[in-house]
N, C-alpha and C positions, 0 to 999 in steps of 0.2 A: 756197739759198733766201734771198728777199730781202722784207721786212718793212717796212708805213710805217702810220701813222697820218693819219687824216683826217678830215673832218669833207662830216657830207654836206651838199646843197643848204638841208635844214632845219638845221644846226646839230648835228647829232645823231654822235657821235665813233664810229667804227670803225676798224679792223685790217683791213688787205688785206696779202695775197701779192703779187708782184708777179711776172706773168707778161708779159711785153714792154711791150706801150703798153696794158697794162689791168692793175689793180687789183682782185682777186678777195677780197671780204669772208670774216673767218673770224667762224665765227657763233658767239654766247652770249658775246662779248668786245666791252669796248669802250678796252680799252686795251694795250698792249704790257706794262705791269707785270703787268695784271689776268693774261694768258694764261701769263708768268710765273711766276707765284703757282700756276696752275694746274700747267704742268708738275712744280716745284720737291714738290709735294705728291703729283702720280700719278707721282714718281719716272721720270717720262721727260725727255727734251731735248724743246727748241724745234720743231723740225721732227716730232717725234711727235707735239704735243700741239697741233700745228695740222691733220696729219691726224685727230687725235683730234673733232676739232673739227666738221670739217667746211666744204665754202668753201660761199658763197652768191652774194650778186650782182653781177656785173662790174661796174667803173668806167670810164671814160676815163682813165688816170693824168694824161695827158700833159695833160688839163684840167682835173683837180684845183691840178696843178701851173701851170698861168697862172692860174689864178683865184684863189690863195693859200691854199688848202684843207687842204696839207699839212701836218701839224706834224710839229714835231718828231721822231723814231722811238720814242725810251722816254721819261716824263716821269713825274711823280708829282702826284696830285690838289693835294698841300697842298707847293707849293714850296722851304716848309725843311728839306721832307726827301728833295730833290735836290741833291747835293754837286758843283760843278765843280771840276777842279782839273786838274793838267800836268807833266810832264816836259820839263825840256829839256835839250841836250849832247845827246843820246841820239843823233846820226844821225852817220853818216861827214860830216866836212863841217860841219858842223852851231857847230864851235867858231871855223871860221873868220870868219865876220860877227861873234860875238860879240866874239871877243877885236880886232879894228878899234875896236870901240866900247868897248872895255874894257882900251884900251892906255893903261900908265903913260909919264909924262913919262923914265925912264932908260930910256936904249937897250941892247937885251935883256931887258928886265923878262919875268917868264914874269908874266902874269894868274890869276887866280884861274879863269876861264874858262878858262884852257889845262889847269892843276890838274887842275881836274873832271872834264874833257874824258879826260885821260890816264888815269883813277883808272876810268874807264869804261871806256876799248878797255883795261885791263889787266883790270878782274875786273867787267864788266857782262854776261857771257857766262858764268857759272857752271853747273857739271856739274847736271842736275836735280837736285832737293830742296836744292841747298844755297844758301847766303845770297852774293851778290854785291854789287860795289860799291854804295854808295848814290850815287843822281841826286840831282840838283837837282830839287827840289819847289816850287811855287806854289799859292795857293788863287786862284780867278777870281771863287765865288759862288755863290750857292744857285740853284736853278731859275728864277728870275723875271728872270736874265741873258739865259738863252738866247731867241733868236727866232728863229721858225719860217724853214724853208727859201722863199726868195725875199722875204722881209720884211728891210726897214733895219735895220741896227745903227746904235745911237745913238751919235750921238760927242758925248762932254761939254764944254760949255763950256771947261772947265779943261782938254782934252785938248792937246798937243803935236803928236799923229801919230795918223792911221789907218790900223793897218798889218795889213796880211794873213797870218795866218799857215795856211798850207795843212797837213793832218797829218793820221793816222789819231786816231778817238776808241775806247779802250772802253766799253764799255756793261755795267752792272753792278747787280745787287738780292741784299741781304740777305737770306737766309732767314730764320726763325723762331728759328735755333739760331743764327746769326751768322755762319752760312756765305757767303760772298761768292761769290758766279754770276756768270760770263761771259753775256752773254745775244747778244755778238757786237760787231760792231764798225761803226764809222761813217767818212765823209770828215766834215771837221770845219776851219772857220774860227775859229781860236782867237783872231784880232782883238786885238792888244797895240798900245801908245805907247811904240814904239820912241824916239824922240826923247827922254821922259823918263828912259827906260834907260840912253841912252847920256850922261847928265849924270853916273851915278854907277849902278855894279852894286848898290851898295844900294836904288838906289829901283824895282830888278826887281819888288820886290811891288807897289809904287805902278802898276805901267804894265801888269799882270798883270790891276787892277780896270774890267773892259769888261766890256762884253756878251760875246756868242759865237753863235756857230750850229753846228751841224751833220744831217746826213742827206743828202740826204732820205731814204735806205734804209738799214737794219739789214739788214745782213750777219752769217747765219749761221755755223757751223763757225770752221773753221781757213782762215790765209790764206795765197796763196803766199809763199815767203819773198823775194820780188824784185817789188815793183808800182812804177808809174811811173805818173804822173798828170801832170796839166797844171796851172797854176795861170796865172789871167789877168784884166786889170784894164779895165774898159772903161767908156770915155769918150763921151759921145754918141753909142754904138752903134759907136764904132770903138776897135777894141784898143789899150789905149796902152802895156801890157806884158804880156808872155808870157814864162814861163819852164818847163818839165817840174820835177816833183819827183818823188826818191828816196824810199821808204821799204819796210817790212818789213825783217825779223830782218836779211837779208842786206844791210841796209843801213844797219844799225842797231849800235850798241857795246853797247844793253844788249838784252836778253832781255825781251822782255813781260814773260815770270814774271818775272825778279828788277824789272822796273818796277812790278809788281802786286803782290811783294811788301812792299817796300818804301812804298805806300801802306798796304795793309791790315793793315800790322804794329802801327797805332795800333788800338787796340782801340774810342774812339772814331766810327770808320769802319765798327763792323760791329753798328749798331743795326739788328735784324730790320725790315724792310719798308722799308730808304733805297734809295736808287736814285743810284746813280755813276755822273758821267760825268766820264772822262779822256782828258784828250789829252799825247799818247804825243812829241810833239815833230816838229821840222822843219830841214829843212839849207836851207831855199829860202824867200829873204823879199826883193820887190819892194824895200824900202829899203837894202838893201846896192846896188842897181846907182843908189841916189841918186833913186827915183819915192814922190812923195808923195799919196797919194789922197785925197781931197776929198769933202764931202758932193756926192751925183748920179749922180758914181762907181760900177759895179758890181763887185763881186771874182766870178768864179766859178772853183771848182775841183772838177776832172773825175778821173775814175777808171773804167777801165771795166768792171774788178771790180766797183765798189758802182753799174754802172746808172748812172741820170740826175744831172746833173751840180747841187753845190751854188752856187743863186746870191744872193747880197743885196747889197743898197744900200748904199748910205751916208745918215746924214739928222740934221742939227744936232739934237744936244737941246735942251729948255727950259732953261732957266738956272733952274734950281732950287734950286741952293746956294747960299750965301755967309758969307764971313766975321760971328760973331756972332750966327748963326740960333740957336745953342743957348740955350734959355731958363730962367733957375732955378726952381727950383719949389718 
């Protein structure tokens, strides 16, 4: 079962099913946490507690989606209490761009990146219930980063690079007791400046602070351990790169679980009613073959597990910063 949020012709937010090219409204709900909330309380899953529910009236999806209707899949009313954040190293493959970009002047130097990377396909794959390697962690931002599936990501004045990052997201809300729920999983553009990354692995958090998107569908259950997706960049309506991407378990050094736990191990993370969303990482990024995308620019990436494909812009931000703005009081 696959799950989206929308807004109708009045402005008015719902939850639909997604059965082919329509959108089947589930009623008494009007958001993906709200129905959440519901199941996590009548002790059922997702999929129960949307039969529970009830559907109502069909959409066009596939004209929600050009009309820009779509949001996001899970979100939270009040955005500080939406967490983004990432894993990366995590994918087979995955350490080879990095450590190009993170090669020391002596020849043989092992990177910090190779490190990681090793400490992962050695114990990111742990027997259930027990503790595995730790990933590399980033924070990207609170809910008011993300934008909606087909909508621009802003690229900052101050940015170096706009660069694509194609991956799976999970999707995630705290119970009342501090329980952390899988609510399912998303495609997800994790959008980094790789260019300032690549001046120093220290400045990973600096190039980590962008926007992001993902959805358009919330995917239920468990996934297969082998998906292949597309990721592709397009310029005036014509493709200026294309590349497949790798991911799930079987393609992967760590373990969801040990990726999920290793977040949720900060007890900070598990304030009753937050809403996570994480991206799980990527082995496949347009700027390792040397392509730089530009405001006009479109990224999308496909998958044909999660249904319709994620696509958005590119579009200059305002120059809103600068040196000195801070003012004493």
């Amino acid at each position: 079962m696959r799950l989206i949020q929308f807004e109708t012709a009045a402005g008015q937010r719902r939850v639909g099913v997604v059965e082919g090219d329509r959108a089947l409204e589930i009623l008494g709900v009007t958001s993906t946490r709200e129905l959440a909330l519901r199941a996590i309380a009548g002790r059922r899953d997702l999929a129960c507690e949307v039969q529970q529910a009830g559907l109502g009236e069909s959409h066009d999806y596939l004209a929600l989606l050009a009309e820009g209707r779509v949001l996001a899949p899970l979100d939270h009313e009040d955005s500080a209490h939406c967490l983004v954040t990432g894993t990366g190293l995590t994918h087979l493959g995955s350490a080879a761009t990095r450590d190009k970009m993170h090669q020391q002047q002596a020849e043989g130097a092992v990177t910090d990146s190779l490190r990681m990377f090793q400490w992962g396909l050695e114990g990111g794959r742990p027997p259930a219930g027990e503790e595995g390697a730790q990933p590399e962690w980033f924070y990207k931002g609170d809910g008011s980063i993300v934008v909606r599936p087909g909508a621009d990501l802003p690229l900052p004045a101050f940015a170096e690079d706009a660069g694509e990052e194609p991956e799976l997201v999970g999707l995630y809300l705290i119970g009342d007791d501090g329980t952390p729920f899988r609510l399912g999983y998303a495609l997800g553009n994790e959008f980094s400046d790789h260019v300032m990354e690549r001046r120093n692995y220290l400045y990973l958090a600096h190039s980590k602070l962008r926007a992001c998107s993902f959805g358009p569908e919330l995917r239920l259950g468990a996934l297969p351990s082998h998906l292949e997706g597309s990721s592709r960049i397009l310029r005036d309506g014509q493709t200026l790169w294309s590349k497949p991407f790798l991911s799930g378990e079987q393609n992967m050094c760590h373990s969801f679980e040990n990726l999920e736990f290793h977040h949720f191990k900060y007890t900070q993370f598990l304030r009753p009613g937050d809403v996570h969303v994480h991206y799980f990482g990527t082995a496949t990024l347009s700027f390792a073959d040397g392509v730089q995308a530009q405001p006009g620019d479109t990224f999308e990436v496909s998958l044909e597990a999660f249904g319709q494909p994620l696509r958005n812009g590119i579009a200059a931000a305002p120059r809103d910063v600068r040196p000195g703005m801070v003012k004493s009081l």
